[in-house]
C-alpha positions in Angstrom: 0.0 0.0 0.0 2.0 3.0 -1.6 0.8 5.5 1.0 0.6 3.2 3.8 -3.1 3.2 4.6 -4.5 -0.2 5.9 -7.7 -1.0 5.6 -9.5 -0.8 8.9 -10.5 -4.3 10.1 -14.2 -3.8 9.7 -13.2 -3.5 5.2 -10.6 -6.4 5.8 -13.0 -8.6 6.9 -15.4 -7.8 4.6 -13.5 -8.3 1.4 -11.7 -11.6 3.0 -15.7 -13.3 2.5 -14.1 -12.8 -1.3 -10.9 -13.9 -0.9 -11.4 -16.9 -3.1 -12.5 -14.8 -6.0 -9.8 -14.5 -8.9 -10.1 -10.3 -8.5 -9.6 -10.5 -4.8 -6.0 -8.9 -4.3 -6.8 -6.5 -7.2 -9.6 -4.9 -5.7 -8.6 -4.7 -2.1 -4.8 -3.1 -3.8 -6.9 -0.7 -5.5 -9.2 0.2 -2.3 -6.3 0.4 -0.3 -4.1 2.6 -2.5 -7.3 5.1 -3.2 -8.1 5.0 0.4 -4.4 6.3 1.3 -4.8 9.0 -1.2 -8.1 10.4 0.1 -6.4 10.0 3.2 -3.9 12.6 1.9 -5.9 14.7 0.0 -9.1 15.0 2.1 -8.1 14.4 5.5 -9.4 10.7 7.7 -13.1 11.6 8.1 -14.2 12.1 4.5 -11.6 9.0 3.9 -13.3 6.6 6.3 -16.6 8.1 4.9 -15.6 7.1 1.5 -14.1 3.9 2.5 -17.4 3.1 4.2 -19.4 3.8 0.7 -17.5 1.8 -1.5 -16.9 -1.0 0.7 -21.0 -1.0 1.0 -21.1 -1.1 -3.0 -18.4 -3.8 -3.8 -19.8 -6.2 -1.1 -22.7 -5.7 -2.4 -21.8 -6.3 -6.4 -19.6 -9.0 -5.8 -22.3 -10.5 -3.9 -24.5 -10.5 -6.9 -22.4 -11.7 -9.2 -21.5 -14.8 -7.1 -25.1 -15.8 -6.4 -25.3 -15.2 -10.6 -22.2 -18.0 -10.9 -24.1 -20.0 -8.4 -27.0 -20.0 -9.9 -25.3 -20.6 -13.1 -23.1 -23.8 -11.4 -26.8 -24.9 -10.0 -28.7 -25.2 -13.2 -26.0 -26.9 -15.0 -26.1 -29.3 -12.2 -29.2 -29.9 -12.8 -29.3 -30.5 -16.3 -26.9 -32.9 -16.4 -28.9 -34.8 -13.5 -31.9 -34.5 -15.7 -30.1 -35.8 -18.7 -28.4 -38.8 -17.0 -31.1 -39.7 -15.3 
């Protein structure tokens, strides 16, 4: 983390329930490093403010799109059952 800004634990935590996910060490790199530089720039309130946003709106996406790959993994299960059987 360029500017050395961790991630508070709460945002650690949260994006570890993804760590499995191929994109995992790019997006919490990229929060980190843009989290340290509105650290900078805007000062730690508006920071953790942003942090708190966009940690919201990831967890959020990223839960959507692995229910869709479930989903996805489900019905093929399925059909191949149904076929076989």
């Amino acid at each position: 983390m360029p500017d050395g800004a961790r991630l508070p634990p709460w945002a650690r935590l949260l994006f570890w329930l993804f760590k499995g996910e191929p994109r995992y060490p790019h997006i919490v790199g990229d929060m980190s490093e843009e989290f340290g530089q509105r650290l900078a720039d805007d000062g730690p309130e508006p920071a953790r403010r942003w942090l708190r946003r966009e940690t919201r709106r990831v967890v959020f996406l990223a839960s959507i799109w692995l229910g869709s790959l479930w989903m996805e993994r489900s019905n093929r299960r399925r059909a191949s059952l149904t076929a076989a059987g």
